[in-house]
N, C-alpha and C positions, 0 to 999 in steps of 0.2 A: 504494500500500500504506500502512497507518497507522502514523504513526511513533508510536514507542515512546520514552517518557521516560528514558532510564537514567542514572543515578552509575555512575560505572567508578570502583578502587580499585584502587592500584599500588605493592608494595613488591618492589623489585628486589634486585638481587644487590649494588650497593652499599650496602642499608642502611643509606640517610642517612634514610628516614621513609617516609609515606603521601602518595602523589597521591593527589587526588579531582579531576573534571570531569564536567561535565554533558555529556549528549549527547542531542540528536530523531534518530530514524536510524530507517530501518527495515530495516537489518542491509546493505543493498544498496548504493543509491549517495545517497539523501538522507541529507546530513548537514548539522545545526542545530545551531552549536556553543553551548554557554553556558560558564558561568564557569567557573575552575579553583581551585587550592588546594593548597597544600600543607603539611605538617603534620610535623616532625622528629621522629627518634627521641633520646631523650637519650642521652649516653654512657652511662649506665648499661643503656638498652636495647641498645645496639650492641653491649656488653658481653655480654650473655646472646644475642643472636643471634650472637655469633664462636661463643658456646659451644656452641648449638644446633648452628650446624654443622658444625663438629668432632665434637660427637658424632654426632653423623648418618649420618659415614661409616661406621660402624658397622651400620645398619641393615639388614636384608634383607626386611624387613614396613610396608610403605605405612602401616599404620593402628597401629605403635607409636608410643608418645611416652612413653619413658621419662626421667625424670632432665630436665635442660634444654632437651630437646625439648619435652617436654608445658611447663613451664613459658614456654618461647618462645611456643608454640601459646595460650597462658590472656595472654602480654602482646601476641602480635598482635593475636589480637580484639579486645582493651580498646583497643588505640589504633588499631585501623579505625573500631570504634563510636565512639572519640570524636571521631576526625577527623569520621566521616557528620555526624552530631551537629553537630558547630562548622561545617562546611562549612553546611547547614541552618540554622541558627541567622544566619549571616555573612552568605547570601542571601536572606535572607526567603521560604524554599521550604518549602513545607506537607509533610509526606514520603508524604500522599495521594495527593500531584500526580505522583510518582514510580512510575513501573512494574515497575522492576525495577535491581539495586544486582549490577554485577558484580566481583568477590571472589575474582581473584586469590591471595590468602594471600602465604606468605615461603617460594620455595623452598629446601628444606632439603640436599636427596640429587636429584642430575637422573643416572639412570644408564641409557639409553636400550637399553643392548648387554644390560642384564639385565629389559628391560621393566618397570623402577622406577623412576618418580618421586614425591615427596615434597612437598608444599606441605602447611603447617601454618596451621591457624585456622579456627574454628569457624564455619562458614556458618549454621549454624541459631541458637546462639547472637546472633549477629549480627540475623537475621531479626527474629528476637523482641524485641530490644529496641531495634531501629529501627523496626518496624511496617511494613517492606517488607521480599517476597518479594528473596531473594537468588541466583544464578548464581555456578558454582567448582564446581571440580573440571576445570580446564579441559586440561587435559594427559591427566588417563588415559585417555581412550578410545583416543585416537593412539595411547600408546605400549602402550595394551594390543593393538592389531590391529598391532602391528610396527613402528612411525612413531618419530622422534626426538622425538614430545611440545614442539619448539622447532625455530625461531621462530612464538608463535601471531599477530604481530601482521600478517602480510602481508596478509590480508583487508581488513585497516583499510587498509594504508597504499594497495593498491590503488585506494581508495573514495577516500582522498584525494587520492594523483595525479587522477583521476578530476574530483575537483569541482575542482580546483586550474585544469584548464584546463593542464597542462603537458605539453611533448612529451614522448615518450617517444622512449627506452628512458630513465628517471630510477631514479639508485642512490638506494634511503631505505633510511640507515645511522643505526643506533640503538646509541649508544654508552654503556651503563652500566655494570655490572660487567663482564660479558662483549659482548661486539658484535657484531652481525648486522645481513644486508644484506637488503633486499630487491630486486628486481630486477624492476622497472614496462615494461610495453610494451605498450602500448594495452588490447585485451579480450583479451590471451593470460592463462593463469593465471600468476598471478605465480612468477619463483625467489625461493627465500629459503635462508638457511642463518647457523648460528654462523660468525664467519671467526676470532676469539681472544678475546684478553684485550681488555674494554676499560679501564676503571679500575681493575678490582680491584685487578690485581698497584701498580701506584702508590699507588693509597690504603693495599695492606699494608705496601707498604716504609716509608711516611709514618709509619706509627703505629708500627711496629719503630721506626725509627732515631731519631724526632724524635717521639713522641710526638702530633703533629696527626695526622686523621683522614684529610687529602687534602694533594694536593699546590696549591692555592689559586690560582686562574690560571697555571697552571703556571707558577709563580715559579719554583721549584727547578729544573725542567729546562728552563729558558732560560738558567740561570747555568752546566750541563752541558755534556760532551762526550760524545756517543755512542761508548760502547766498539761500532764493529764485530765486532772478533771474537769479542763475547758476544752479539751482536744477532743476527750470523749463527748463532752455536751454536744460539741459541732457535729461529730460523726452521726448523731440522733436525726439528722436535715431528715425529711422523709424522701427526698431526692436518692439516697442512696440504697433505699429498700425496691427503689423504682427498676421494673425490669426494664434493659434495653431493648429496641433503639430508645435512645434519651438523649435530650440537650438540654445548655443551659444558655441562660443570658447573664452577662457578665456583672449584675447587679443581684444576682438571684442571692447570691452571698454577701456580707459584710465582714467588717475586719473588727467592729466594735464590742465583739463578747472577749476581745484582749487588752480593755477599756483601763481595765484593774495593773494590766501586767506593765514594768519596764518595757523599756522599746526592745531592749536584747529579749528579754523571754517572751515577748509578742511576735515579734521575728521566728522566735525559736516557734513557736507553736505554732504558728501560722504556717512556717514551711514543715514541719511535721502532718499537720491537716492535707496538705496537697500528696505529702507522700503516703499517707495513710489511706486516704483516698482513693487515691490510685493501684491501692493495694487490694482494695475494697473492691476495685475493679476486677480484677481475676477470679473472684469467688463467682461471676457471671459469664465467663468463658468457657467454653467446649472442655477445653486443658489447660494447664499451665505453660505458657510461652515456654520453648526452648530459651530464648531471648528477650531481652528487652533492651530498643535503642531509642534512643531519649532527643528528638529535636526539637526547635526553637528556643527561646530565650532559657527557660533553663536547664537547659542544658550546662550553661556556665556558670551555676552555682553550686561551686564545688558541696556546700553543705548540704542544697538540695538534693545532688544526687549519693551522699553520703545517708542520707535519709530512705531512698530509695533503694539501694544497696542491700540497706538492713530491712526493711520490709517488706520487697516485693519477692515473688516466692521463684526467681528465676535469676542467672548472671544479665547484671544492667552493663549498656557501654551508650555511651555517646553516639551521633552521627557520626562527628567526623573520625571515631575510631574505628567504624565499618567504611570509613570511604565514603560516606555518601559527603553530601555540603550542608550541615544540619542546618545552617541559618536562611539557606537558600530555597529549603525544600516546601514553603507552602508560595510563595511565587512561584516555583517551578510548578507546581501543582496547577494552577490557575492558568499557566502555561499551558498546561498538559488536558486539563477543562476546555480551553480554547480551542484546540483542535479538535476536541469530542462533539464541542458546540457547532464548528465549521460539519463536521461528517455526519451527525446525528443521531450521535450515539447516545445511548442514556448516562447521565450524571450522577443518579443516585437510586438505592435499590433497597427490598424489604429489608434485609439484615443490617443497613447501614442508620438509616433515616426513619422505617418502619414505615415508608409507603407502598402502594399493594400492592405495585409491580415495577421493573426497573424503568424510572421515569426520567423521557428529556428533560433538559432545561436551559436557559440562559437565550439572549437575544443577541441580535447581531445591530451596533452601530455603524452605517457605512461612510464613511469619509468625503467631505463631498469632493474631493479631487481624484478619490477614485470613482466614486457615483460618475462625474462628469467625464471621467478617463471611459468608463464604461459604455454611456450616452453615445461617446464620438465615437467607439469603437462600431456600435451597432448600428450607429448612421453610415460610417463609414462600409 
């Protein structure tokens, strides 16, 4: 099958910036990795996306953007375009050469029990001033046909166990605001599911108490002591008795039942809760992972995954200790979305999302210089 050039674009629920990575793929099992990139939001963007999504919760209408919403939605796109742009620019990549740019957005509102979800940022706008066709809107078709709309990345991670050459059953655990597992075994369709909090609740206590945005190799909660019996309070969420498919929205949790604790032992129990969690994750799995490999953001916290180490019931490693590009792998994913979106293949399936059968999804922005490339062609 012919692969397809794509840019995949990635802003998560920790809102530290824009992934970008290239991808050859042809949505299936070939995959041709190229560069990657990444591109930071300033505190002052972080700022207006808290606010975005605080207001957000407020919403009942996918396609309002009132007040700091629409202004979040007019700074997302400016800083997608400009990452495309620099990332283009930084590689010496023609954006002719490019097939299709997948575009993700900044989810705002993830409320899967009321078939709404929210990703803000102009796909068309976008098209138009990169001069390639754009993919997004990747979540509503799922959860318009009844599907938790999350985790969309299991497609991907399947293609990469896959080219990876790795036994299965392998846990790929993607840890950034919120965290989710996927669950690899050979050509079965993959499990996946939300299992909790990944960083968010630590990055929010970080900026409450101390004003940083993160907890920094988890300095702070290596200097911690895990309060148990707040750690256990949390584990009581009834989210976690919930059989999968399941997702969460990134608010679903708070950081303030560690109201009582030091910043170090709030730290400490806060990343204990993500590991725990996540542990709490495999009592729903077929078997215990041969593996477990840990990307996004924490991945780089040492303490984090020292936590993980000790409670998940299988050898943990890194991304980048299997080779893969752990920081890169959910733009690549959106990437790899993109070209499924161009073929029309389905994006998300019973075991992943819990919708009733493997479902298309995502839309196409066309460009208007290729629109009009197109026009003349057929006049011509």
């Amino acid at each position: 099958m012919t692969l397809c050039r794509a840019i995949g674009l990635m802003s998560g629920t920790s809102i530290d910036g824009v992934d970008v990575a290239l991808l050859d793929t042809d949505g299936e099992a070939r995959l041709a990795f190229g560069p990657s990139g990444f591109f930071p939001y300033s505190e002052a963007d972080r700022d207006l996306l808290r606010s975005a999504l605080a207001e957000a919760t407020l919403l009942s209408d996918r396609d309002a953007r009132p007040g700091a919403v629409g202004a979040a939605e007019r700074l997302i796109t400016e800083r997608h375009a400009q990452a495309v742009e620099s990332f283009l620019r930084e590689e010496r990549l023609d954006p002719a050469s490019i097939d299709i740019i997948g575009f993700h957005g900044q989810t705002v509102l993830h409320r899967p029990q009321s078939r709404l979800t929210i990703q803000i940022g102009d796909a068309q706008a976008l098209a138009d001033r990169i001069g390639v066709d754009v993919a997004y809107d990747f979540r509503g078709a799922d959860v318009a046909a009844g599907g938790e709309g999350a985790p969309l990345v299991p497609a991907y991670h399947r293609a990469l166990v896959a080219a990876s050459g790795l036994e299965g059953p392998v846990a790929a655990i993607n840890i950034g605001g919120v965290a989710n597992v996927t669950f690899v075994d050979g050509d079965a369709e993959p499990m996946a599911f939300d299992t909790g909090p990944g960083n968010a609740l630590i990055d929010d206590l970080m900026l409450a108490r101390t004003g940083e945005p993160v907890d920094r190799d988890g300095a702070a909660a290596a200097r911690g002591r895990v309060d148990e019996t707040i750690l256990q309070a949390l584990l009581i969420h009834p989210f976690f008795k919930k059989l999968p498919p399941k997702s969460l929205d990134r608010n679903d949790f708070s950081f303030k039942a560690t109201d009582t604790l030091s910043v170090e032992d709030a730290a400490a129990t806060l990343t204990a809760f993500t590991a725990a969690s996540l542990a709490r994750a495999f009592e729903l799995t077929p078997s215990p992972p041969r593996r477990a490999i840990v990307c996004g953001g924490g991945a780089h916290n040492p303490t984090l995954m020292r936590e993980l180490a000790r409670r998940l019931p299988c050898p943990v490693a890194t991304a980048a200790e299997v080779g893969w590009m752990g920081d890169a792998i959910e733009a690549q994913a959106f990437a790899f979305l993109a070209a499924r979106v161009l073929k029309g293949l389905p994006l998300t399936f019973p075991a992943t999302t819990g919708v009733a059968a493997p479902t298309r999804g995502g839309a196409v922005a066309i460009s208007a210089s290729r629109a009009g490339a197109r026009r003349d062609s057929a006049v011509g």
